[in-house]
N, C-alpha and C positions, 0 to 999 in steps of 0.2 A: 492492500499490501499484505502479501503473508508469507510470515520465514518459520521455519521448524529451525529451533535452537535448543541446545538443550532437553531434548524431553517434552518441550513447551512447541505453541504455536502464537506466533503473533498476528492480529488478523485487523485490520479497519473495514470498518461495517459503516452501520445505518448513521446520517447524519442526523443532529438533536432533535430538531423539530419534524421527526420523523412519526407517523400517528401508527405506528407497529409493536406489536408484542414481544417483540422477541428477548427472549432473556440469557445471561452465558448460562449455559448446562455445566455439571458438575463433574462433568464425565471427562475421561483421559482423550486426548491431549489438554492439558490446562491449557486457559486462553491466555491474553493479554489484550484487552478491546480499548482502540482507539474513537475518540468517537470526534467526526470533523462536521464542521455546521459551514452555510457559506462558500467564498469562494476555495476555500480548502475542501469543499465537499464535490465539489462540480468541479473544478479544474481538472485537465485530465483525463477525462473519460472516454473510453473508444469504447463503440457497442460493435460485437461481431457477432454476426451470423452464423447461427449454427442448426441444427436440425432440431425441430423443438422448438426453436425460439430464441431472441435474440441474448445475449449476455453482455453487460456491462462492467466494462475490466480497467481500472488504474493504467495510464502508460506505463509505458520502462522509466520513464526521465520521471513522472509522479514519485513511482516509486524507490526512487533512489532518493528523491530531492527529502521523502518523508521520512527516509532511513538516516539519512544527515540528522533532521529535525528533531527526532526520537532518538537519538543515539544513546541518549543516557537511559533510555528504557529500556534499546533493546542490541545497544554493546557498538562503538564505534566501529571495532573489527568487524561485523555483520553488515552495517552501512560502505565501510571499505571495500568488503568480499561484493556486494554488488554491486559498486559503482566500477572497479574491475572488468567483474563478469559483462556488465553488460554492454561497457565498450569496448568491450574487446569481440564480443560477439555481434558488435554494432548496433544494438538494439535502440539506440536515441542518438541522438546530435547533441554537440555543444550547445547550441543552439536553444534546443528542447530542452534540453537539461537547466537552463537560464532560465528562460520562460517559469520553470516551474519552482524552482527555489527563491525562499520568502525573501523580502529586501531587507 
């Protein structure tokens, strides 16, 4: 998941038991790092094809369902604006969007 608000970037990355280095940098855009273990980690994932190599991307319905979840992190309005966007431009189903939000 990632939304530019504010000046800022919100971004879900690596899940915990993840044996990687990686650390936020200090550098502009400030982050805001979610960090999901489990089936919050793997739910959701489409791998596309791209030149180079494959990439591994959050659906649209993930994405919305953890804008809900985070709202208080990262502003109900933001969660709104893409649940919106994205059906309006069709991007998931009822459906999907079910599947993916917590019970």
């Amino acid at each position: 998941m990632v939304e530019f608000r504010n000046g800022g970037l919100n971004q879900a990355i690596v899940g915990r038991n993840c044996n990687c280095a990686w650390h936020k940098p200090e550098e502009y855009p400030p982050l805001r790092i979610v960090h999901f273990s489990g089936e919050a980690f793997t739910a959701g994932v489409e791998t596309h094809h791209r030149p180079g190599g494959a990439v591994r991307v959050y659906s649209a319905a993930k994405t919305v369902a953890d804008g809900f979840k985070f709202r208080n992190r990262i502003g109900l309005d933001v969660a709104i604006e893409a649940l919106r966007e994205g059906w309006q431009q069709r991007r998931f189903t009822l459906d999907e969007l079910n599947a993916m939000a917590p019970d």
